[in-house]
C-alpha positions as CSV (number, residue, x, y, z in Angstrom):
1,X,0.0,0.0,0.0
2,X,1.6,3.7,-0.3
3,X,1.4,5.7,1.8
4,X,1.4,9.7,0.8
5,X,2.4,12.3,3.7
6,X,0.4,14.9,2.9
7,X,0.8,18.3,4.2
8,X,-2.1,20.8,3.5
9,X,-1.9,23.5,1.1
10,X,1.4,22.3,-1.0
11,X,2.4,20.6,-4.2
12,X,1.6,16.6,-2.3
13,X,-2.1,17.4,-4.1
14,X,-0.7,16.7,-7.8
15,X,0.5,13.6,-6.3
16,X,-3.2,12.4,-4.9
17,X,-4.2,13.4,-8.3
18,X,-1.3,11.2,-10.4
19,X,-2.6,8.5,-8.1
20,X,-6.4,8.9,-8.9
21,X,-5.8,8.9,-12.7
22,X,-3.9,5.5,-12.4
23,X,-6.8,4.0,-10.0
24,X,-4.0,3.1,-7.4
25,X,-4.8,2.0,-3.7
26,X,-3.2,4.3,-1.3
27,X,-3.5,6.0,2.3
28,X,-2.9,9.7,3.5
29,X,-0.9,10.4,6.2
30,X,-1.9,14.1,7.1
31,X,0.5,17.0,8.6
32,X,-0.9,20.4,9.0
33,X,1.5,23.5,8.5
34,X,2.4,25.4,11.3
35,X,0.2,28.8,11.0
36,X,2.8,31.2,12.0
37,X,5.9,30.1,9.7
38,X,4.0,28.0,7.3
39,X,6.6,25.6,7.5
40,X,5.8,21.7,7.7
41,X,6.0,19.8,11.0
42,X,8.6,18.3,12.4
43,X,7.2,15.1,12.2
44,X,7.8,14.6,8.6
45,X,11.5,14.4,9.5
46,X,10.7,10.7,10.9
47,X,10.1,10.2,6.8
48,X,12.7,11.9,5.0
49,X,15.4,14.0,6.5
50,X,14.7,16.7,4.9
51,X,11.1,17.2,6.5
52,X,9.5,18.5,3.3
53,X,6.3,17.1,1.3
54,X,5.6,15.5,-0.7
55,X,6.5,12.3,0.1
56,X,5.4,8.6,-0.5
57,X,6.2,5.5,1.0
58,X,5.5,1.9,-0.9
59,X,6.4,-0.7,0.9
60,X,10.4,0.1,2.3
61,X,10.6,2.5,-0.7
62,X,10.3,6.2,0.1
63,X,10.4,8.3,-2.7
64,X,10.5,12.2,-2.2
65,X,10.1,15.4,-4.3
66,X,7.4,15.8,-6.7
67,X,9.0,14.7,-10.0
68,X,11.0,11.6,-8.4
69,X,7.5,10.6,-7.3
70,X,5.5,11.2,-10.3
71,X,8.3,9.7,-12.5
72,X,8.4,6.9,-10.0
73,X,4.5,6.5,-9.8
74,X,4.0,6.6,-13.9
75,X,7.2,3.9,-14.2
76,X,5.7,2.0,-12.0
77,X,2.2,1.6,-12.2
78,X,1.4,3.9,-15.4
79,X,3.3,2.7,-18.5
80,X,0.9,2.7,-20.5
81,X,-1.6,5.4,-19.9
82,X,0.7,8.4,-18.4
83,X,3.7,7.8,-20.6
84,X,4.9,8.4,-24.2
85,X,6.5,5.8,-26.1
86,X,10.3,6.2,-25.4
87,X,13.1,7.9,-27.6
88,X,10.7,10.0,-30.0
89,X,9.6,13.9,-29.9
90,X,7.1,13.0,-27.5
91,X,9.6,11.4,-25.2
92,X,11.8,14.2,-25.5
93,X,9.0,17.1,-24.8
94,X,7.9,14.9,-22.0
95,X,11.0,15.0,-20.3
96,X,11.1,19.0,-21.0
97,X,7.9,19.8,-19.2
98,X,8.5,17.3,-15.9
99,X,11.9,19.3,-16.0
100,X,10.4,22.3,-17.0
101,X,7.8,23.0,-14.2
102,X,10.0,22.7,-11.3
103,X,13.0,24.1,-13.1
104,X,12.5,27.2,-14.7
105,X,8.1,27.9,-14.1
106,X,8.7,27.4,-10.4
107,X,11.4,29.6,-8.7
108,X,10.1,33.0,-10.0
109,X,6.7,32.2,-8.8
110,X,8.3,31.3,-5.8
111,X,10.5,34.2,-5.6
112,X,7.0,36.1,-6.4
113,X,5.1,35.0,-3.2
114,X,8.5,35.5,-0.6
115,X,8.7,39.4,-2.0
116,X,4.8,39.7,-1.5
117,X,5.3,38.2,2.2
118,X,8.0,40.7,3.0
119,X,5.5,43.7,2.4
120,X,3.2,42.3,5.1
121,X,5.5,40.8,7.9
122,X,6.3,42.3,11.3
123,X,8.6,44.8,11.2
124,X,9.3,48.4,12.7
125,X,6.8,51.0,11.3
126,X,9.7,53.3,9.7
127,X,11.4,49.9,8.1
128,X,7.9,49.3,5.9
129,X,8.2,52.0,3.3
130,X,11.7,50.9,2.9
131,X,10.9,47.0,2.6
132,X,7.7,47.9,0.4
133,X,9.6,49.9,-2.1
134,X,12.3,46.9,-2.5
135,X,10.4,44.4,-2.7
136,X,8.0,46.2,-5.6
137,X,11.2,47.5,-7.6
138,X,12.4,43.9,-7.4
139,X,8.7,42.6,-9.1
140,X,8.6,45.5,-11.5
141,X,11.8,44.9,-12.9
142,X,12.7,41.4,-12.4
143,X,10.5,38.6,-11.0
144,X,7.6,40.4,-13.0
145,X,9.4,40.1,-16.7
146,X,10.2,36.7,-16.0
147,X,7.3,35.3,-14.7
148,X,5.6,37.3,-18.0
149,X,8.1,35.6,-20.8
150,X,7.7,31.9,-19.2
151,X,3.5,32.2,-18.7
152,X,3.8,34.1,-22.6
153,X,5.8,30.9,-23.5
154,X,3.2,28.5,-21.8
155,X,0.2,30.1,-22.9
156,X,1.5,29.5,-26.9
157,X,2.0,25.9,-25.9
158,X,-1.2,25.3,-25.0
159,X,-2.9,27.4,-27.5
160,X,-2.0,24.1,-29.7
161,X,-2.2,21.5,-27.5
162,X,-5.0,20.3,-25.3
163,X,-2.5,19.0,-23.2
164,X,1.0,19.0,-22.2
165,X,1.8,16.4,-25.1
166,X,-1.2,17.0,-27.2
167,X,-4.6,15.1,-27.3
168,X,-3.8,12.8,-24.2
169,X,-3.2,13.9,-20.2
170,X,0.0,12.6,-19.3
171,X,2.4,12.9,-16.1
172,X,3.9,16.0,-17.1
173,X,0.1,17.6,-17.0
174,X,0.2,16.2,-13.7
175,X,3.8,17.9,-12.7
176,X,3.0,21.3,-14.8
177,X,-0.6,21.6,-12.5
178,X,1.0,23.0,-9.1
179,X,2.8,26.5,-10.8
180,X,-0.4,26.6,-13.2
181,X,-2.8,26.8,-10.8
182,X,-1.1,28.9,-8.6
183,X,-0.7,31.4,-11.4
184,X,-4.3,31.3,-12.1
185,X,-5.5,31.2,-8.3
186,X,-3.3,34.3,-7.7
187,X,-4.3,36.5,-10.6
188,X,-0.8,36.5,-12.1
189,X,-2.4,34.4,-15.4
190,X,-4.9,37.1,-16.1
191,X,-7.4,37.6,-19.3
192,X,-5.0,37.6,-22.0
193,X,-3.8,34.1,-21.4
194,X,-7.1,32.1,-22.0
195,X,-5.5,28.5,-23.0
196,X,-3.7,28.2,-19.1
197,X,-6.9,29.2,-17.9
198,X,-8.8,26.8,-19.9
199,X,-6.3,23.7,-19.7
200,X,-6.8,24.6,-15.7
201,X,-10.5,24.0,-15.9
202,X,-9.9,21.2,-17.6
203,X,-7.6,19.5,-15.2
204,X,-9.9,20.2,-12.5
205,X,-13.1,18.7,-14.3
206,X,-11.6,15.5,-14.5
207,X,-13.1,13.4,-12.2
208,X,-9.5,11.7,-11.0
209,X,-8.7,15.3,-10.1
210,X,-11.9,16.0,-7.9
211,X,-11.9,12.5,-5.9
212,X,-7.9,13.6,-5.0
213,X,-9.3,17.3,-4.0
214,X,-11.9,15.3,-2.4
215,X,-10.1,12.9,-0.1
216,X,-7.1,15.4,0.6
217,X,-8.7,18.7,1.3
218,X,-9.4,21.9,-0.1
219,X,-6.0,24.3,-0.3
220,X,-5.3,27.6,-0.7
221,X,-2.6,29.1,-3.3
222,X,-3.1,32.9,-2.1
């Protein structure tokens, strides 16, 4: 049976969801962020060193970081539904976009959402102005351009494809959800990009995607 340690509100969902598509048995182990740093329990360190989710147990294997697992999960149980055939184009875009999202998509978003926390943490009163102005300057000119040339680059993707790798879902949909629905959740997608928007309605109209939302909990990209 595996086993995913599931913390609330982080990218562990896209695994519940790889595991709903395939119809595999599994269990939820649940760990709950602390409120005040957001961080994940100490608990999960009795897992994996590191602490961090997600990660899956199956059997004595444990298998952590969202690719690893997806890769691991669509190797294992999913050959012939969430992979392409290996050594052709398909193969080879695959392997872009599980790259891809983590990669490149991911750390301005990331760097995004720590510049937009620094605005709004404790500080002294005559520090704010000061913090605020740096941490806009650094969106305007920087995070903001980037995050604009890889969602540009997306969108054109998608504006031929109804997935990742054309006409089927495969596990890179299921890697390239997390960054694409937080873009769209936090308003950073917008109206001019309507083929992320609709391949994110898609995803969550699947039914696999909805019994995952459904058995580990709403969450909250804001």
């Amino acid at each position: 049976m595996i086993t995913v340690h599931h913390l609330n509100n982080s990218r562990s969902q896209r695994v519940l969801w790889m595991l709903e598509e395939l119809g595999v048995p599994y269990e939820i182990q649940r760990y709950e962020r602390d409120p005040e740093t957001m961080l994940a329990p100490a608990s999960l360190k009795k897992v994996h060193p590191l602490g961090k989710s997600p990660v899956i147990t199956d059997g004595d294997l444990v298998v952590a970081e969202s690719g690893a697992i997806i890769e691991y999960l669509a190797h294992t149980y999913g050959k012939d539904t969430m992979l392409p055939e290996s050594g052709g184009q398909a193969w080879l875009d695959y392997t872009y976009w599980m790259h891809y999202a983590e990669g490149s998509l991911m750390p301005p978003l990331v760097m995004r959402l720590v510049f937009e926390k620094v605005k709004t943490s404790p500080m002294p009163f005559f520090v704010r102005p000061v913090a605020k102005g740096i941490a806009d300057k650094t969106n305007q000119i920087f995070i903001g351009p980037m995050i604009k040339t890889h969602l540009d680059f997306v969108e054109a993707h998608l504006a031929n494809n109804t997935w990742f790798l054309g006409d089927n879902l495969s596990a890179a949909d299921i890697q390239m959800s997390f960054p694409l629905e937080a873009s769209v959740a936090r308003g950073i997608v917008g109206n001019s990009r309507p083929h992320i928007t609709a391949w994110v309605e898609r995803m969550h109209a699947r039914p696999a995607y909805q019994q995952a939302l459904e058995k580990g909990g709403e969450y909250d990209f804001a």
